[in-house]
MARSEVO-165431 format. One line per field, with one value per residue (C-alpha): residue number from 1; chain; x, y, z. Coordinates in nm, 3 decimals. Example, Ala and Ser with C-alpha at 12.3 -4.5 7.8 and 13.67 -1.06 7.14 Angstrom:
num 1; 2 .
chaine A; A .
px 1.230; 1.367 .
py -0.450; -0.106 .
pz 0.780; 0.714 .
! end
This chain:
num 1; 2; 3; 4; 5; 6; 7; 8; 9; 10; 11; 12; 13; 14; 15; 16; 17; 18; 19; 20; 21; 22; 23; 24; 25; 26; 27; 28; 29; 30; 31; 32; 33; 34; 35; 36; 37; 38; 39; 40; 41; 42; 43; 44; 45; 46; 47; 48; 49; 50; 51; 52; 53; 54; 55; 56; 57; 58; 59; 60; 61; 62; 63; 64; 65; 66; 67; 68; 69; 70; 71; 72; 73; 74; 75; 76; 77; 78; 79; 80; 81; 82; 83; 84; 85; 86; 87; 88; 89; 90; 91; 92; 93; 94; 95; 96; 97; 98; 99; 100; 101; 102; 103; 104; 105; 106; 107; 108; 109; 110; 111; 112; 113; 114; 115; 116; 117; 118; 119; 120; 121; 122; 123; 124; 125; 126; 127; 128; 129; 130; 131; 132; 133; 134; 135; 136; 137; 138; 139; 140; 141; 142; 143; 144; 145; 146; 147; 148; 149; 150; 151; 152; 153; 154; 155; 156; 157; 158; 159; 160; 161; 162; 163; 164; 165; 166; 167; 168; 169; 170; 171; 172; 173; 174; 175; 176; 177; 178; 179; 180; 181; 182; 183; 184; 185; 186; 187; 188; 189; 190; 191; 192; 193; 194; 195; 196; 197; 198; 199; 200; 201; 202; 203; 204; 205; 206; 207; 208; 209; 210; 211; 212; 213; 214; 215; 216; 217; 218; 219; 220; 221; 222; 223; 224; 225; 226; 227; 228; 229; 230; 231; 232; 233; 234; 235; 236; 237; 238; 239; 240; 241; 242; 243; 244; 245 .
chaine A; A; A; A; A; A; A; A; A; A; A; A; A; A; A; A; A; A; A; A; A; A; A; A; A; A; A; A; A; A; A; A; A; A; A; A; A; A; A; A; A; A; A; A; A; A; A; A; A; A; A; A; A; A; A; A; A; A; A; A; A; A; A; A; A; A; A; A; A; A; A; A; A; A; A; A; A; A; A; A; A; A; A; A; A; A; A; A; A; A; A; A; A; A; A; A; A; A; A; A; A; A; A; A; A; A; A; A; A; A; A; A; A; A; A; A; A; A; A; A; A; A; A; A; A; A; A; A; A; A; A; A; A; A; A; A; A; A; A; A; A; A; A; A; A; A; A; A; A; A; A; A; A; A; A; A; A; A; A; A; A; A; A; A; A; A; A; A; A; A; A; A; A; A; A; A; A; A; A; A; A; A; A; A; A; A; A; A; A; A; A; A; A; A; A; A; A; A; A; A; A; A; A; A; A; A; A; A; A; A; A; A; A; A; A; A; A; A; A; A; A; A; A; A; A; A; A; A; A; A; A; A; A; A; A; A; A; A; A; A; A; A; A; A; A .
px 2.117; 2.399; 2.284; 2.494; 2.695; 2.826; 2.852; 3.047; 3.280; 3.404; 3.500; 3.655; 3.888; 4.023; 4.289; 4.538; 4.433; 4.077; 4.211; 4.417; 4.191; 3.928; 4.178; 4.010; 4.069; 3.884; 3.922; 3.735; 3.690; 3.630; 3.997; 4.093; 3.839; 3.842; 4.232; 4.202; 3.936; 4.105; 4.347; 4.171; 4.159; 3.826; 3.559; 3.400; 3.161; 3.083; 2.894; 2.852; 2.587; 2.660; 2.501; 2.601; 2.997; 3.106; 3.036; 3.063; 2.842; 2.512; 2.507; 2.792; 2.710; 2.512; 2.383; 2.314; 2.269; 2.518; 2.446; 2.505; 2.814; 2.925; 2.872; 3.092; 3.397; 3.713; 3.729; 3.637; 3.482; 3.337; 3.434; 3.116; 3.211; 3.396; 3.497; 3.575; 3.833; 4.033; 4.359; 4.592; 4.800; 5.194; 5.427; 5.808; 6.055; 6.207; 6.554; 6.676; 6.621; 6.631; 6.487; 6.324; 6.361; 6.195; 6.354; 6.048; 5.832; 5.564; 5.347; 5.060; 5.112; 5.470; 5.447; 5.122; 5.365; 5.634; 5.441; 5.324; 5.693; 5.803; 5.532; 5.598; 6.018; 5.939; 6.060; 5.860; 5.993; 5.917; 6.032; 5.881; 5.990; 5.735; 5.676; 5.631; 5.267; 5.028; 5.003; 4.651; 4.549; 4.254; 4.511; 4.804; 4.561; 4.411; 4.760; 4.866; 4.574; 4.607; 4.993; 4.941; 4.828; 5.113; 5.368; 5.485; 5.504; 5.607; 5.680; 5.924; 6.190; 6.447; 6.791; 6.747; 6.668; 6.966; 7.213; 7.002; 7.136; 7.490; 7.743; 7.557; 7.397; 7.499; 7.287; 7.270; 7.160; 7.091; 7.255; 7.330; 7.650; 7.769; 7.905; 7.685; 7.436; 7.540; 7.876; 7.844; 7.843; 7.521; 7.422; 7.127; 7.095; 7.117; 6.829; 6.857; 6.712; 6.528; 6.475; 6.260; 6.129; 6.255; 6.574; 6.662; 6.817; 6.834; 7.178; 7.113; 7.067; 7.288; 7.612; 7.434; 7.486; 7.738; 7.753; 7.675; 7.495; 7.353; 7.187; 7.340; 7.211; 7.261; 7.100; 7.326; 7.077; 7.138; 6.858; 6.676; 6.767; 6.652; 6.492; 6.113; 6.175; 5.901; 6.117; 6.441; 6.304; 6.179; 6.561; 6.681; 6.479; 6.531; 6.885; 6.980; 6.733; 6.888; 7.239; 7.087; 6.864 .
py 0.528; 0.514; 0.621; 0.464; 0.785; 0.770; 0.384; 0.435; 0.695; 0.484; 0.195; 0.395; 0.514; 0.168; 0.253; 0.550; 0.690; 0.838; 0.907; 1.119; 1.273; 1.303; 1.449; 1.164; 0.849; 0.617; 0.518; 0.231; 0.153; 0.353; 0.415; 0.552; 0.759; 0.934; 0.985; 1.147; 1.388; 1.495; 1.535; 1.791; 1.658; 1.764; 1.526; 1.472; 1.226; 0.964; 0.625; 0.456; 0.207; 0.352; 0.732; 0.839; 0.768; 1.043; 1.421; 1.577; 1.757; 1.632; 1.714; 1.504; 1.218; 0.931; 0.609; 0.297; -0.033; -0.321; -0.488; -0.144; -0.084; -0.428; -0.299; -0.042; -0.149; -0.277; -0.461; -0.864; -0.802; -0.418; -0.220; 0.033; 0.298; 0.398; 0.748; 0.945; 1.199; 1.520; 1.426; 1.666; 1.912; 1.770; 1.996; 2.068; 1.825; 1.922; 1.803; 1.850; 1.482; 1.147; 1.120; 0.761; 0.729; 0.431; 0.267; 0.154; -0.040; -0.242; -0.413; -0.181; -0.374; -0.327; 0.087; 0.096; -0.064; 0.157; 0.459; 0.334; 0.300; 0.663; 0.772; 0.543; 0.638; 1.027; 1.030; 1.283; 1.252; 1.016; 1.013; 0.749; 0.689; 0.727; 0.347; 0.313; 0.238; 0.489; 0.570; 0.636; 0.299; 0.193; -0.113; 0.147; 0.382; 0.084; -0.057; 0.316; 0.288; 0.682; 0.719; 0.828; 1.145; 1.254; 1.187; 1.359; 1.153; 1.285; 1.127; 1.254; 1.153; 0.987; 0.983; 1.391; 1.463; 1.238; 1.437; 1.765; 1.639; 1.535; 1.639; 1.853; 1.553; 1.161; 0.886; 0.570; 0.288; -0.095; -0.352; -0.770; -0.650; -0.330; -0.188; -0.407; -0.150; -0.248; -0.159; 0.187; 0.531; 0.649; 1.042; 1.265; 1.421; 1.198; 0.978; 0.624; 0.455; 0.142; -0.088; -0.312; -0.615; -0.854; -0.664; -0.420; -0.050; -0.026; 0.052; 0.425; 0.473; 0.272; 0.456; 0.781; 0.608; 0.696; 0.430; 0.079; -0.111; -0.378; -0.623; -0.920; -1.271; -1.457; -1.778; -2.052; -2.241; -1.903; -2.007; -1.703; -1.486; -1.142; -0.978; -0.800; -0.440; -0.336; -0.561; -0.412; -0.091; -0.107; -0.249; 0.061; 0.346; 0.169; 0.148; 0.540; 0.643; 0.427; 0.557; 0.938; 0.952 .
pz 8.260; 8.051; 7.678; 7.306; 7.320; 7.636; 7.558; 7.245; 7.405; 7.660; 7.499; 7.252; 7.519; 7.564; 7.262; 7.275; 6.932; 7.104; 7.415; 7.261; 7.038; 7.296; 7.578; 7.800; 7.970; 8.234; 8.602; 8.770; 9.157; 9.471; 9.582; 9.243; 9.126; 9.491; 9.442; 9.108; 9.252; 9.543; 9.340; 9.182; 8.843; 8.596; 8.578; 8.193; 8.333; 8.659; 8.677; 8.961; 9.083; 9.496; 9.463; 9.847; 9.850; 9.579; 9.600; 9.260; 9.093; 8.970; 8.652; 8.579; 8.770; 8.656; 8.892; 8.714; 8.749; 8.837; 8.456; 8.314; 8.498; 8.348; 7.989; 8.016; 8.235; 8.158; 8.422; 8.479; 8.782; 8.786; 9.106; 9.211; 8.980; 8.648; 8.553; 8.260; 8.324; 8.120; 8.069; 8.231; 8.095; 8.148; 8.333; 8.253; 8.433; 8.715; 8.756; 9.125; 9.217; 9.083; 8.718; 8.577; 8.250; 8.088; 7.747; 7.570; 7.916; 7.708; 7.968; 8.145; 8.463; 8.481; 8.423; 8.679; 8.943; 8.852; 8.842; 9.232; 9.320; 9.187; 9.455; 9.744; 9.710; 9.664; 9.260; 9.122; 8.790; 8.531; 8.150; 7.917; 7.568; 7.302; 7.208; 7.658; 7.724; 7.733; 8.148; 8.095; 7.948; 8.175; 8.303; 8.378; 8.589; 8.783; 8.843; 8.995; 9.291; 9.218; 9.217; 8.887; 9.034; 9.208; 8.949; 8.604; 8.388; 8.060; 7.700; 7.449; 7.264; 7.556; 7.370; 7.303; 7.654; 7.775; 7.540; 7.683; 8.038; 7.980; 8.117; 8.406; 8.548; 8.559; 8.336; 8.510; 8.315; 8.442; 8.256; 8.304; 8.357; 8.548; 8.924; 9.198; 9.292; 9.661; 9.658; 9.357; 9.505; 9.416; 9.342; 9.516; 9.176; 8.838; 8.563; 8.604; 8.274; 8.306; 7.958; 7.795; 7.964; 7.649; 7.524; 7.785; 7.713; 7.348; 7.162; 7.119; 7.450; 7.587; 7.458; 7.648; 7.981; 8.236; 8.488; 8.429; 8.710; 8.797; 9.110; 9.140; 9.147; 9.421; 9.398; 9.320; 9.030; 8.754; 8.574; 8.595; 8.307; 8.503; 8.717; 8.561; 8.520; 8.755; 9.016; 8.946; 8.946; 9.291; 9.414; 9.223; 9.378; 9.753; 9.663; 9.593; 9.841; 10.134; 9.974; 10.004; 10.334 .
! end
């Protein structure tokens, strides 16, 4: 059973302002929930209407009902189980790869995929501005399928730790116009700064930026305006990883 207090906390999690104060935030669905704990992160609290498929401690694990699942999730179409977990503690950035570094990413669906990509092309690293959705918005964590786990994702203020990193290491940024990302000579080590999905990099940051670049269109129509950031992120990564492998 699921009591008002436990109800109350969870939907309270849906906005940033109590996950924060609360040092909590919610997972929903098998696959996720058993990728955050073997990931070893703490467990506040579990729900699940499916008692056999998750081994965690009693105590903190509750089995309801379908209808009561329902109340509680996020989610149109509930998935088994949701979770409440403690919000990790965020480690210090570790610059001997490729760094993202995300210019204000507004959409949770476009940082979940993005976070997923980071994992899937080995970038470990992954900067957000402070106005970049929350990563632990319920959307962004279902959107990871657990990537979120094995990435560090940090926020802070972007255009001090680009001036932190110049000129040691090179700031690529993605622009309309640029170098064709085909034909540029691409780094092992650098950040490569990805913008907003409406205006792009913002001014500030984009007089930080050493190299311009950019994927070009080929389609003959040119009515597409641009590519979504999630998209041209993914082109990105595959790009200086096929330039570096």
């Amino acid at each position: 059973m699921v009591s008002k207090n436990q109800k109350k906390l969870i939907k309270s999690l849906y906005q940033k302002k109590y996950r924060k104060q609360h040092g909590l935030f919610v997972a929903e669905g098998k696959k996720v929930i058993q990728e955050l704990l073997q990931a070893k992160l703490e467990l506040h609290a579990l729900f699940t209407t499916e008692d056999e498929i998750f081994e965690v401690n009693d105590q903190k694990k509750y089995l309801i009902s379908h209808e009561e699942l329902k109340q509680i999730s996020f989610l149109t179409t509930p998935q088994v189980a949701l979770a409440v977990f403690f919000i990790p503690e965020v480690r210090q950035i570790d610059l001997e790869g490729i760094v993202l570094v995300l210019d204000d990413v507004r959409d949770p669906g476009n940082l979940g995929t993005i976070i997923r990509l980071c994992d899937w092309f080995g970038v470990k690293e992954l900067v957000c501005s402070s106005q970049t959705v929350d990563c632990y918005n319920p959307k962004v964590v279902q959107a990871t399928m657990g990537s979120i786990t094995r990435v560090n994702i940090v926020y802070q203020d972007i255009e001090a730790f680009l001036l932190q990193q110049k000129p040691t290491i090179p700031v690529y940024g993605t622009f309309m116009e640029g170098d064709n990302i085909y034909e540029a000579s691409l780094p092992k080590k650098g950040v490569i700064v990805m913008g907003n999905e409406a205006n792009g990099i913002s001014t500030p940051i984009e007089e930080i930026v050493d190299k311009r670049i950019t994927i070009p269109q080929f389609g003959l129509g040119q009515k597409t305006e641009s590519l979504n950031v999630a998209t041209a992120t993914a082109i990105v990564l595959s790009e200086f990883k096929r330039k570096i492998s």
